[in-house]
C-alpha positions in Angstrom: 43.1 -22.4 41.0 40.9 -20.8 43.9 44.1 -19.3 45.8 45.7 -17.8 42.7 42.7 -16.5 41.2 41.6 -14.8 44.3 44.9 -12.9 44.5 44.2 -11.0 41.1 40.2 -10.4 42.1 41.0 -7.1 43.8 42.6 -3.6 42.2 45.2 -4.1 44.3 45.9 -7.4 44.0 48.8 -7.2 41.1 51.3 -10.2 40.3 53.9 -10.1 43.0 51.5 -8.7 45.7 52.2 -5.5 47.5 54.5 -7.3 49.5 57.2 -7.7 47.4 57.3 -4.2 47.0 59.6 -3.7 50.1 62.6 -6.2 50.7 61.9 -8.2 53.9 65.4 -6.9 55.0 64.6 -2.8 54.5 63.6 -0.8 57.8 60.9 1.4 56.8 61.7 5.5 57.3 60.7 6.6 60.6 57.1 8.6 60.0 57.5 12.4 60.4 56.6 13.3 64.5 53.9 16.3 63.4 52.3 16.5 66.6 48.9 18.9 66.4 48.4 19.4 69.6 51.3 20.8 69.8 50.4 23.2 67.2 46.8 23.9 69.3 48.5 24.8 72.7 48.2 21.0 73.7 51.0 19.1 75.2 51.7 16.3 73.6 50.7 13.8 75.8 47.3 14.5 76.5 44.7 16.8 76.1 46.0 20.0 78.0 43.1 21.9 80.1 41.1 23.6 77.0 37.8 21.5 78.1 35.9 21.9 81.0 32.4 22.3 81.9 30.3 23.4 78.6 31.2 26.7 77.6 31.3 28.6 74.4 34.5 28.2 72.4 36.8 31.9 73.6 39.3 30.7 70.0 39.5 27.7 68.1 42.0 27.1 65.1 40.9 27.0 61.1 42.9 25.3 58.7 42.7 25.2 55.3 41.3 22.0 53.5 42.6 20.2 50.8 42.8 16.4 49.9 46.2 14.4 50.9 49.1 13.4 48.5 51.1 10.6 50.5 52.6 12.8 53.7 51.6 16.3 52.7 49.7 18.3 55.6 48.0 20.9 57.3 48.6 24.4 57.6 47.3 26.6 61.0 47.0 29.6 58.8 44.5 31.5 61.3 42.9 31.6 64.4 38.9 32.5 64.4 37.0 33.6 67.1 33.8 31.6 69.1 31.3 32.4 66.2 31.6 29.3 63.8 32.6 30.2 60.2 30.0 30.9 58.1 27.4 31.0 60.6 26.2 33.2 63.8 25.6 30.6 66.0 28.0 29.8 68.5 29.3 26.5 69.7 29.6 24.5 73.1 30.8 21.9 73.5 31.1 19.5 76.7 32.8 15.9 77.5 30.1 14.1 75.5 29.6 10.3 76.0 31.5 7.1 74.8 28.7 5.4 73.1 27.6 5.0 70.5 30.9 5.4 68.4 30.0 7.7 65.3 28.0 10.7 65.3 25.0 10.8 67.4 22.1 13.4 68.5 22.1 13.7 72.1 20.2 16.4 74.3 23.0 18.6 74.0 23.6 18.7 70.2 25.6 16.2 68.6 27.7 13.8 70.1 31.1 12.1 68.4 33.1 9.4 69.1 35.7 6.9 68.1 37.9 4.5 69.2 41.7 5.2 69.5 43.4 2.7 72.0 47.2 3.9 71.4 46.0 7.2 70.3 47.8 10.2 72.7 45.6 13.3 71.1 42.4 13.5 69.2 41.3 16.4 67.7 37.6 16.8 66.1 38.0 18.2 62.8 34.6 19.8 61.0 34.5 21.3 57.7 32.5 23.8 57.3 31.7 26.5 53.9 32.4 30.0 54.0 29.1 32.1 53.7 28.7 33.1 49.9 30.8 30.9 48.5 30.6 27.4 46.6 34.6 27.1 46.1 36.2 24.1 47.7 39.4 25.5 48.1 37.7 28.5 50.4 36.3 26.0 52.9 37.8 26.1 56.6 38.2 23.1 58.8 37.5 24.2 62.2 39.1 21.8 64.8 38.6 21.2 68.3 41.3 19.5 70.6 40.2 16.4 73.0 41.0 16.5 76.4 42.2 12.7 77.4 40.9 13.2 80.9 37.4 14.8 80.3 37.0 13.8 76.4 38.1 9.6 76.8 36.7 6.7 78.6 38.8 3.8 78.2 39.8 3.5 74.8 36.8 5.6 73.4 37.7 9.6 73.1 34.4 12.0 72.7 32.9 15.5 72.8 29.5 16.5 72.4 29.2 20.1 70.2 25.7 22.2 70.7 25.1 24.6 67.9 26.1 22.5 64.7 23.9 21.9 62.0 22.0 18.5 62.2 23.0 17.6 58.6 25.4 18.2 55.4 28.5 19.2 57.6 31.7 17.1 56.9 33.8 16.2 59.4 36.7 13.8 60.2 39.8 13.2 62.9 43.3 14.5 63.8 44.9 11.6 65.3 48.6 11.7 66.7 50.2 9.0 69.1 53.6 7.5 69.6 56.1 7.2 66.2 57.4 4.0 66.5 57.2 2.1 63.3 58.7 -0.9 64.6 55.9 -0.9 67.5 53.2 -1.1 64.9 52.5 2.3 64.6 51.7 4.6 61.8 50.0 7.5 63.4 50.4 11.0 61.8 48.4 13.8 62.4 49.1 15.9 59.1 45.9 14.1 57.9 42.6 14.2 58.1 41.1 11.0 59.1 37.7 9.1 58.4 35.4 7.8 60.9 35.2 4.3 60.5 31.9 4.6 62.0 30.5 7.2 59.9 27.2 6.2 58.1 28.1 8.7 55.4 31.2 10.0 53.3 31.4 13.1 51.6 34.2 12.9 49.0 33.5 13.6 44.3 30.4 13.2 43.3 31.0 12.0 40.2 32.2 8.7 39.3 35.7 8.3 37.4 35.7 12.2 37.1 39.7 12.9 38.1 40.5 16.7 38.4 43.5 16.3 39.4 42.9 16.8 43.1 42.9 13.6 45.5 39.9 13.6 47.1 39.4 13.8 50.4 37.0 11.3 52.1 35.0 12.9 55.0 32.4 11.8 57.4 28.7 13.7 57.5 25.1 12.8 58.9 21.1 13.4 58.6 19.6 14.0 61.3 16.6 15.9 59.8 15.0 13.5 56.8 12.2 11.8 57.5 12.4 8.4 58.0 12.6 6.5 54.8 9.3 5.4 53.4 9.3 1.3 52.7 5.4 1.5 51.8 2.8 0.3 53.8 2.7 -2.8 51.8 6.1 -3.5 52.0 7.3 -7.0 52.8 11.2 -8.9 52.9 10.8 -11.7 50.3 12.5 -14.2 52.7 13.4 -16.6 50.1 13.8 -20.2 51.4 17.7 -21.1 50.3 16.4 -24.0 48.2 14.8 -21.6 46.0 18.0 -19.3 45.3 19.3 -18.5 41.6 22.3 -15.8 42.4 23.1 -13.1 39.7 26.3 -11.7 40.6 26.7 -8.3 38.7 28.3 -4.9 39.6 25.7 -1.8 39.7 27.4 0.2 37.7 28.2 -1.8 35.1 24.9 -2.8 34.6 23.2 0.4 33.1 26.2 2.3 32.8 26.8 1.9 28.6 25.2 4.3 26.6 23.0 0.9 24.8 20.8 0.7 28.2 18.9 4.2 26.9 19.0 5.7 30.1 19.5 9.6 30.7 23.1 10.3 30.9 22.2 11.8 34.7 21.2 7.8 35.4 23.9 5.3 34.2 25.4 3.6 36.5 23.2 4.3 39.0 21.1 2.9 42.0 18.2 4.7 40.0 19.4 3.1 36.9 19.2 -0.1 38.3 15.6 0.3 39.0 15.1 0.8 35.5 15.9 -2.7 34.5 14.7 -4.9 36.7 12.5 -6.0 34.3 15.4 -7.7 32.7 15.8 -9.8 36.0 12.1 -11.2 36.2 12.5 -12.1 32.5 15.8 -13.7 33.1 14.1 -15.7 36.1 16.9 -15.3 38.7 15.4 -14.0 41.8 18.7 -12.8 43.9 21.5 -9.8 43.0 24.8 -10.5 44.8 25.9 -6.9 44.4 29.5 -6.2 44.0 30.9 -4.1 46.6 28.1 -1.1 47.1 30.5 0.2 50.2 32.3 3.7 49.5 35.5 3.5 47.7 38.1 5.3 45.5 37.4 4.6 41.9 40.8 6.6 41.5 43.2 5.2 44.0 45.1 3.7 40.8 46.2 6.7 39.9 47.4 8.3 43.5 51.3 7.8 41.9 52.5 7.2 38.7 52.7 3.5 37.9 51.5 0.7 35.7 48.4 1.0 36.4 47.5 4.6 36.7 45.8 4.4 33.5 42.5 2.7 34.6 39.6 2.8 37.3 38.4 1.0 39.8 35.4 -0.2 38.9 35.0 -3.4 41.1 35.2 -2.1 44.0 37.0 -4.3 46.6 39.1 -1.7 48.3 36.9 -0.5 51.0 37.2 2.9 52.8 34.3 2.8 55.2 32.2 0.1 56.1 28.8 1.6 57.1 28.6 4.2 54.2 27.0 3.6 50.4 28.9 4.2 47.4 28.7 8.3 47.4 29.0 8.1 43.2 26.6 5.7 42.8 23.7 8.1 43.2 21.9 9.3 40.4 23.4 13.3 38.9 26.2 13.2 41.0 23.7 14.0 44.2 26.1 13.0 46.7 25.8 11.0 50.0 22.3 11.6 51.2 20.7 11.1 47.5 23.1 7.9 47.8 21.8 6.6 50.7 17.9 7.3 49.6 18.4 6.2 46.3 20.1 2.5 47.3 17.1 2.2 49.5 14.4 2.9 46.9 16.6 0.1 44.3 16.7 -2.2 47.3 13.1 -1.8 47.7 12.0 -1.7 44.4 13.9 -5.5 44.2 12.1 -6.4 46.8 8.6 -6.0 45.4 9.6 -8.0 42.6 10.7 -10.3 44.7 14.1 -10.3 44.5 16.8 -10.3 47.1 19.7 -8.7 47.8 23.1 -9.8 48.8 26.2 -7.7 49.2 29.3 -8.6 48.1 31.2 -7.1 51.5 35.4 -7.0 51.7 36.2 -7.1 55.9 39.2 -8.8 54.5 41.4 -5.6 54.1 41.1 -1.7 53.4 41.5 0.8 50.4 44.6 1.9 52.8 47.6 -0.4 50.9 51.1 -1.6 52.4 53.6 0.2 54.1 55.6 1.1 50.8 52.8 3.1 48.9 50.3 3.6 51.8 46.6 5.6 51.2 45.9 6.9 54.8 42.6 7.4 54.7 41.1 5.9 58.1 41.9 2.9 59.9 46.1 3.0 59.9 46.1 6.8 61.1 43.5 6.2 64.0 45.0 2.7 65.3 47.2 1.2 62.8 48.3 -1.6 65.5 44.2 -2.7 66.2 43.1 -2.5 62.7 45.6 -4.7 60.9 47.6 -7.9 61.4 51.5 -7.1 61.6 54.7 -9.1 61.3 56.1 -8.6 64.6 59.6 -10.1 63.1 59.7 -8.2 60.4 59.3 -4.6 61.5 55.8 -4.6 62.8 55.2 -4.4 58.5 51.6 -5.2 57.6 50.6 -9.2 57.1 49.1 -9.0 53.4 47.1 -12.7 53.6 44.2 -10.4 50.9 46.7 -9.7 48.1 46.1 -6.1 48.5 49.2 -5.2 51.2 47.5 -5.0 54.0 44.6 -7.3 56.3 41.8 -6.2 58.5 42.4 -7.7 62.1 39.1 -9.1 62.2 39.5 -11.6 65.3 40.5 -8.7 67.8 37.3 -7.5 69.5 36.8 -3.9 68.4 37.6 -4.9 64.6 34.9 -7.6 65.4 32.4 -5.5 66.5 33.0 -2.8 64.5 32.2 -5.4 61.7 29.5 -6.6 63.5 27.8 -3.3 63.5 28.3 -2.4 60.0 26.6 -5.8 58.8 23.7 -5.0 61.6 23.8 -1.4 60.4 23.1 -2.4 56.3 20.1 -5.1 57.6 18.5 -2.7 59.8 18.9 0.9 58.0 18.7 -0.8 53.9 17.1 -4.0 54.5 19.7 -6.2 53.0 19.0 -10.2 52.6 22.2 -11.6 53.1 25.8 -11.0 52.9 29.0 -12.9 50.8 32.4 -12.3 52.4 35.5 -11.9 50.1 38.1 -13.9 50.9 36.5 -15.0 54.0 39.1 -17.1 55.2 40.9 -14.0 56.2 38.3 -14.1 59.0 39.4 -17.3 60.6 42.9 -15.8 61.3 43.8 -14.5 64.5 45.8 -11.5 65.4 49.5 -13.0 64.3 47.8 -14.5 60.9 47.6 -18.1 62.5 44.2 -20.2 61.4 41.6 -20.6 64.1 39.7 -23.3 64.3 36.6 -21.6 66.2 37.1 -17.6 64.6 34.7 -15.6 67.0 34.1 -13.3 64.6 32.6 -16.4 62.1 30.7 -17.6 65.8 28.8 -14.5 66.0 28.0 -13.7 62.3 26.3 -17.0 62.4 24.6 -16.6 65.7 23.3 -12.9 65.8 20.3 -11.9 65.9 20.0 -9.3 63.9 21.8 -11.4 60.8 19.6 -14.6 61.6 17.1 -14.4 58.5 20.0 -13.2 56.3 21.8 -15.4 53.9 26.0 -15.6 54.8 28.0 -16.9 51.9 31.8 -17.5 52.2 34.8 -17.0 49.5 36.1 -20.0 51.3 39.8 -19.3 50.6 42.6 -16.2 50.2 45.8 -15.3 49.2 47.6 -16.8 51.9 47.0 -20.3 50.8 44.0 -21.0 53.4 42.0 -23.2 51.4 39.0 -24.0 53.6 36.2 -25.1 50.7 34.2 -27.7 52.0 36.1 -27.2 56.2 34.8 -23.6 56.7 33.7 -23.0 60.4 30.1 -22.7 60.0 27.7 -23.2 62.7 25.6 -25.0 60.4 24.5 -21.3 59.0 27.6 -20.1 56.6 27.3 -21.6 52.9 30.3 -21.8 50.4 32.0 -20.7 47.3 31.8 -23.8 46.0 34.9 -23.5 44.2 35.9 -27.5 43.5 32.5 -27.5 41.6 33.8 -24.7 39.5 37.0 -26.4 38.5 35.3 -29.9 38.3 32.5 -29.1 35.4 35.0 -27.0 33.2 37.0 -29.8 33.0 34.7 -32.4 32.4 32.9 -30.4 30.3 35.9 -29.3 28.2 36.5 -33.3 28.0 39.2 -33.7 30.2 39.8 -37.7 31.1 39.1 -39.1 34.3 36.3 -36.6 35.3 32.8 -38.3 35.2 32.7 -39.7 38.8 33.7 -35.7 40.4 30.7 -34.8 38.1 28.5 -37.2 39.2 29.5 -36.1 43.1 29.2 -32.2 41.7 25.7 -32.5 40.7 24.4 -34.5 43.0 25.6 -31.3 45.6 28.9 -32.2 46.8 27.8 -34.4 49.3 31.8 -34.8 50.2 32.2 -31.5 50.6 29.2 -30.6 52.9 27.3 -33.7 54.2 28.4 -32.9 57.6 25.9 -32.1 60.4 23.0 -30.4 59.7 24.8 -28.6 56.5 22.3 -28.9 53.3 22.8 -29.3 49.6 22.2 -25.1 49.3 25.1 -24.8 51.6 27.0 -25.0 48.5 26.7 -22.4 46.1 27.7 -23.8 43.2 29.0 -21.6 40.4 30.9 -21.8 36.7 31.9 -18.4 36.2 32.5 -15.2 38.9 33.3 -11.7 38.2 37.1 -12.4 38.7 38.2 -15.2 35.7 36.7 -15.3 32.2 33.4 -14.9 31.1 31.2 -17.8 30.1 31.5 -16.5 26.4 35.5 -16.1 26.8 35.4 -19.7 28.8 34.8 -21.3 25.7 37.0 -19.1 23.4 40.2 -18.7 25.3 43.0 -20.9 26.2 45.1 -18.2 27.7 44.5 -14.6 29.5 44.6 -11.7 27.7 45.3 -9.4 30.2 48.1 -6.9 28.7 46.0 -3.8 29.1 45.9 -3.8 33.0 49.5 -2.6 32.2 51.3 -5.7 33.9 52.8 -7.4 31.1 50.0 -10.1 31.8 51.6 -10.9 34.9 48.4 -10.1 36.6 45.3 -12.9 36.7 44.4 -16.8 36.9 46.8 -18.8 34.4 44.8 -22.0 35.9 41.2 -21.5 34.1 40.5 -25.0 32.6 39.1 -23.0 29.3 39.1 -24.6 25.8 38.5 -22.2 23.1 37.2 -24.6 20.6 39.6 -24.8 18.0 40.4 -21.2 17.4 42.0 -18.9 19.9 39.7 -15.3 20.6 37.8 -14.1 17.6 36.8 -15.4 14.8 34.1 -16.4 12.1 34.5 -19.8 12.0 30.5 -20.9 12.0 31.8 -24.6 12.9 33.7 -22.8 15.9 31.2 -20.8 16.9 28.6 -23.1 17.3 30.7 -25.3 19.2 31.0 -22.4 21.8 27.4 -22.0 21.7 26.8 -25.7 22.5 29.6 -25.4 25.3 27.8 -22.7 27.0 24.5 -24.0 27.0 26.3 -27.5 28.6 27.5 -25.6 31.2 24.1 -23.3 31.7 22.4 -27.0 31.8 24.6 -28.4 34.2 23.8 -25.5 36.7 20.8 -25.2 36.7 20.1 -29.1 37.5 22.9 -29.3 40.2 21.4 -29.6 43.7 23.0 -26.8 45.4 22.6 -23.1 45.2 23.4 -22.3 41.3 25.2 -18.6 40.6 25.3 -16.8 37.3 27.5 -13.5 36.5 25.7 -10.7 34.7 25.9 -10.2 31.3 26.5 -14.2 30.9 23.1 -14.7 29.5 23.3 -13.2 26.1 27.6 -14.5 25.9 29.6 -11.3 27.4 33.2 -11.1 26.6 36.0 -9.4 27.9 38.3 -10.6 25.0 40.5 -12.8 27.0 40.7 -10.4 30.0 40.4 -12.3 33.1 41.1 -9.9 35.8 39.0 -7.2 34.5 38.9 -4.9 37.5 40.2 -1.4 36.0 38.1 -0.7 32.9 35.0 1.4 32.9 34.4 0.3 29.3 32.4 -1.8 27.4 34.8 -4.7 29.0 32.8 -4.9 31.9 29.2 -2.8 31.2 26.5 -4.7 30.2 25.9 -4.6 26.7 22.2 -4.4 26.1 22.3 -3.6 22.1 24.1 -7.5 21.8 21.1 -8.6 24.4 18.5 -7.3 21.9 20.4 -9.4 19.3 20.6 -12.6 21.0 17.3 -12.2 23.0 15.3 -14.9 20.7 18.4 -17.3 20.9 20.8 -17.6 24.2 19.2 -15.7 26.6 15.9 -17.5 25.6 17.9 -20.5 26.0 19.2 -19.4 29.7 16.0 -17.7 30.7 14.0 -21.2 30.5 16.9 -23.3 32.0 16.5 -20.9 35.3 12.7 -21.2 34.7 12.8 -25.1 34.3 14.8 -25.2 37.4 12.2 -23.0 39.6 9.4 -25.3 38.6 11.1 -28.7 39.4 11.5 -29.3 43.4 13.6 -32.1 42.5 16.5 -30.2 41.7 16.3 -28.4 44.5 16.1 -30.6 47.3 16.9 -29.5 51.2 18.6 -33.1 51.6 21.3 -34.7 50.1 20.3 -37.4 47.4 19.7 -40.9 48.7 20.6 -44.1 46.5 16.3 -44.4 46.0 16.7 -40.6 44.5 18.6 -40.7 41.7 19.8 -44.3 39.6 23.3 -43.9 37.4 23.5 -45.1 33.8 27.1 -46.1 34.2 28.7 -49.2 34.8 32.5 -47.7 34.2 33.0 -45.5 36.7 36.8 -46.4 36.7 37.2 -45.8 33.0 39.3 -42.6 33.0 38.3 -42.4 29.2 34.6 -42.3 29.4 33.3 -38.5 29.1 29.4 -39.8 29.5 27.4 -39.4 32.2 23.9 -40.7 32.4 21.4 -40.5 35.4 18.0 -40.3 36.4 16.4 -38.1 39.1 13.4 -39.8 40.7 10.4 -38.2 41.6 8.5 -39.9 44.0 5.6 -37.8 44.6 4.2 -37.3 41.0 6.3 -39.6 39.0 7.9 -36.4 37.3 11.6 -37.9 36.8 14.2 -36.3 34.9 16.5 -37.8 32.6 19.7 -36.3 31.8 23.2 -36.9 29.9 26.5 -35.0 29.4 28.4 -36.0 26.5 32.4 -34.5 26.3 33.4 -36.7 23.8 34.3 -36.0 20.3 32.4 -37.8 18.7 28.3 -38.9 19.4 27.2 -41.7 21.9 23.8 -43.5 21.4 22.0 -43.6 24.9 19.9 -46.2 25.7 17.1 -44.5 27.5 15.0 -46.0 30.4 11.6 -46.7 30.5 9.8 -44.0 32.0 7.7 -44.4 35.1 4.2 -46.2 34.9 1.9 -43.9 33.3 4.1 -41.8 31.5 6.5 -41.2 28.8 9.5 -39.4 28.3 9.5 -35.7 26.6 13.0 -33.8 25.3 13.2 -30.9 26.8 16.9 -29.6 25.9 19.2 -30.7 23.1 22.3 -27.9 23.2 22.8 -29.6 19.7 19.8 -28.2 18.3 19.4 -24.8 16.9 17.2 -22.2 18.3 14.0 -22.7 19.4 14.5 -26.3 19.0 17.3 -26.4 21.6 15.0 -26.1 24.4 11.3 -26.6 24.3 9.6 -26.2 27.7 6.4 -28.4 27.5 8.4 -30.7 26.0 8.6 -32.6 22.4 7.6 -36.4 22.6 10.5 -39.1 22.6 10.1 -42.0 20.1 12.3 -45.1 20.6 14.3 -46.5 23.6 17.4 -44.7 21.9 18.6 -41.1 21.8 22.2 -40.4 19.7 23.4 -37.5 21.6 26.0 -35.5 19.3 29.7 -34.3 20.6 29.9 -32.4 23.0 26.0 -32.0 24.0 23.9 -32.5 26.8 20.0 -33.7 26.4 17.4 -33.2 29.2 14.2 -35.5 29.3 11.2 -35.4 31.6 8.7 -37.7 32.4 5.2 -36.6 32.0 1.6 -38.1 31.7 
């Protein structure tokens, strides 16, 4: 299931990947030779003799801006003279230095720089406004021509300007080099390209908003606001991994519907966030793995026409820079710098509740597609043959192991420490807790797609410094059939996607046969899977539901997808999802029915929450979400993914009370959260049948041994009830019900605990009971 479900979780990951796009036996078109420094008085092959010692600038070219459509380009339509448009000040410039790569502020202004190993011109390109005017179209883009013999060392080219503003001005590359598609690479300097090392990117403002204009993604910086203020109190929560419960939800989605009451200015916001945070302490969960928070094109669906074109976005795993925060993610459409300050005060404000942060990060592959529809945006202009994997037998074409057309080169040393830095860069600058890696087994490929048994890049993600007190959680599998859950090179440091405790409880809780003994080993924390080493139980993050696949609600009320308005023909998405809907397929107002899906969910909420391991929920799970069968639900900015806080409200008294206390219950009870693996003196099994492929009932008891606080528990996945005998409860104590999913609301969970008569218990059909042991 893992391998074909992860190659629907991204936008671009449609049935018959991006690969099949383009026969294996079709020669791509050789790419237009559109040199620019030929156009700037430049030969060529190099630089040409414009830069010397610093001087002002005697005539530099201004182009006209506007956002690429596939190959269209540039037009010189002017020369201006050293004055800089819009602006008395002139500028100088001089060689500048090779590190750091980005934008930096040196003595002599600012400095720029960025790697280009096959590159044979750069050319600086900086956008800057005409005076008086607020019309895009009017803005010029002043460009300045590198000199590969004063402006490069090594592989690094650079110039350092004096006289430019220290913050709001845009600015990206030309990059031009040899045309050789069938040597790798894809250079062409029509376009203006994004620094991969640029901290911020200018592009809309607004999210989903389509003009009809592609936008045009540049680079800017601040170099004159204050330092952020973290508060004087201010402290990391530095969470123990034992003590972990993971809400996976998307930032947008959460406040975004018009039933979270927010100001229209604040939906789907980092501010919006803020605003319900509340919700999270009442929930109980005390980490946010965020969906991708990197910059990317909501839009890039709807670059051509296709299938597709009709929907947004709104996940997020199509990265086009790895340093910068989502731009439209700030409150009012305030652009990069409110982004920036406004993810910091959400990530602090979590903090002081107490909560963590994780980042859902995609090194995996780029916003910039396959060879037959490519989005040049950054990486493929400035060093196609560095930045991705290619097929040397097939035409130097891109490797597509993500499912998306195209994979990040993450093993060759300058993609390594380019993502390196960017994880350093999100720790350091917005304080971020720890880190999950989509399709991370992308990352233990080398440069010719081959698995590695030692990646480097895995290595020193698990021995920086900088990363040491941050948790680093793998998506242990991709689209190219590396299946590493449980084998994933990891230093003792990297945890899992545990996604064989996934597939193992839906089908044992749906009542499949021959399932209680994987249960028992699920549970207990996958002891097969990860007793190895010094690995722990929380190395596993166990997990039910994700944001790719169904919801918990449509788990229990779908037998197939229902996936026909991502405009595949259904193609797209999972068809392995080991759902049962219960009798009746989708909808419906069957009361029998629907409290069978109640029970199911609160089954599989129980069985979560008392797994040794690190449990994950998705958002919106709590009060029963549903996507209506949808199980690749990437593209819709609708109520299909938003939160729905009106059908909280609603079921606030009933489910989520129901959820809420599990997650509490769990926090209060070390015993189901232990930092070792459980010993034959920890827990005792009520079972004498293991090899009974037609028992669906699992007893067991976890032992206590410090204040005699054991826990009884049984799953029942039959049809029909089983009387338990119960056990006698330690000396001193008697046993107290805690859950029954069979009972209605509040009855179906009761905290302190209602007093168990009788050795017996008859636990109904498809139910779970939870007992504790108390004085």
């Amino acid at each position: 299931m893992d391998s074909a479900a992860s190659t629907n979780r991204s936008p671009l990951r449609p049935a018959a990947a991006a690969t099949a796009r383009r026969s294996s036996s079709s020669v791509p078109p050789a790419l237009p030779n559109r040199v620019a420094a030929s156009r700037l008085g430049v030969a060529p092959g190099c630089g040409g003799g414009q830069f010397g010692k610093a001087q002002r600038f005697r005539s530099v070219r201004s182009t006209s801006v506007g956002a690429q459509t596939g190959n269209a380009g540039r037009i010189v339509t002017e020369e201006r003279e050293s004055a800089m448009a819009g602006t008395e000040v002139p500028l100088k410039y001089s060689s500048g230095k090779a590190s750091p790569l980005g934008v930096s502020q040196v003595e002599s202004g600012l400095n720029f720089a960025i790697f280009s190993q096959n590159a044979s011109s750069v050319t600086l390109c900086i956008k800057l406004p005409e005076r008086g005017t607020k019309d895009e179209e009017s803005e010029k883009v002043v460009e300045f021509a590198l000199d590969c013999q004063k402006n490069k060392t090594g592989d690094i080219w650079h110039v350092s300007v004096e006289g430019l503003p220290t913050s709001g001005v845009l600015y990206g590359y030309r990059v031009n080099g040899p045309q050789g598609w069938e040597q790798g690479h894809r250079f062409d300097s029509n376009i203006i390209l994004l620094d991969p090392y640029a901290k911020l990117v200018s592009g809309r403002n607004y999210f989903g908003v389509d003009n009809g204009k592609p936008s045009q993604p540049f680079g800017t910086y601040d170099f004159d606001s204050s330092p952020f203020d973290w508060g004087a109190d201010y402290q990391l929560p530095n969470l123990p991994e034992t003590d972990l419960v993971i809400y996976e939800m998307n930032v947008r989605a959460f406040t975004a519907d018009e039933s979270s009451g927010l100001d229209a200015a604040v939906r789907g916001s980092y501010l919006g966030f803020i605003d319900k945070i509340p919700h999270l302490l009442e929930l109980g969960v005390n980490a946010v793995e965020l969906l991708p928070v990197f910059e990317f094109d909501e839009l890039e669906l709807k670059r051509y026409p296709n299938p597709r074109d009709h929907m947004v976005n709104t996940w997020g795993y199509s990265t086009i820079n790895f340093f910068a925060p989502m731009t439209r993610y700030a409150s009012a459409g305030g652009g990069p710098l409110a982004a920036s300050r406004e993810l910091k005060q959400m990530v602090k404000a979590l903090h002081k509740a107490g909560i963590e942060v994780i980042l859902d990060v995609v090194y995996n592959h780029t916003n910039e597609a396959d060879d037959a529809n490519p989005y040049v945006t950054s990486f493929r202009g400035i060093d196609n043959k560095v930045y991705y994997m290619l097929d040397p037998k097939n035409n130097s074409q891109l490797l597509n192991f993500s499912g998306c057309g195209n994979t990040l080169n993450c093993n060759h040393p300058v993609v390594m420490e380019l993502v390196l830095d960017s994880l350093r860069h999100w720790v350091t600058e917005y304080h971020i807790d720890g880190f999950r890696f989509d399709l991370a087994s992308v990352l233990c490929r080398g440069p010719d797609g081959s698995p590695l048994d030692a990646p480097p890049l895995i290595r020193e993600i698990a021995k920086d410094s900088v990363l040491s007190r941050c948790k680093i959680i793998a998506e242990p599998w991709d689209c190219g059939g590396l299946y590493l859950v449980g084998r994933f090179p990891n230093w003792d440091r990297w945890a899992e996607w545990n996604g064989k405790y996934r597939d193992d409880l839906r089908r044992f809780i749906k009542g499949d046969p021959g399932m209680k003994g994987v249960l028992a080993t699920r549970v207990s924390g996958s002891a097969d899977l990860y007793q190895v080493n010094q690995r722990k139980p929380h190395h596993g993050v166990n997990f039910i539901i994700a944001h790719d696949g169904f919801t918990l609600c449509d788990l229990v009320s779908y037998n197939l997808k229902h996936n026909d308005a991502n405009g595949e023909g259904g193609r797209d998405g999972c068809n392995d999802n080991f759902s049962w809907n219960c009798g009746v397929e989708g909808e419906t107002n069957d009361s029998n029915v629907l409290a069978l899906r109640s029970r199911q969910m609160k089954n599989f909420h129980v069985a979560l929450m008392i797994s040794q391991g690190t449990p994950m929920m998705l958002m919106g799970d709590e009060y029963g979400h549903t996507r209506y069968g949808n199980n690749n639900s990437y593209g819709h900015d609708t109520c299909i993914n938003n939160f729905q806080w009106g059908q909280l409200a609603e079921r606030r008294y009933g489910h989520f009370r129901f959820f809420s206390e599990m997650i509490k219950f769990r926090q209060n009870h070390p015993i189901l959260k232990r930092d070792r693996f459980l010993s034959k003196n920890d827990v005792t099994w009520h079972e004498d049948c293991w090899d009974n492929l037609e028992s669906k009932f699992l007893a067991f008891t976890i032992h206590d041994h410090n204040s005699g606080g054991d826990i009884y528990l049984a799953f029942n996945a039959h049809d029909y009830s089983v009387d338990a005998v119960i056990p006698p409860a330690p000396q001193h104590k008697h046993w107290n019900r805690v859950v029954d999913t069979n009972l209605e609301s509040p009855n179906d969970i009761a905290p302190e605990g209602v007093p168990l008569t009788g050795s017996g218990y008859r636990i109904a059909p498809f139910s779970s009971i939870l007992l504790k042991a108390s004085p």
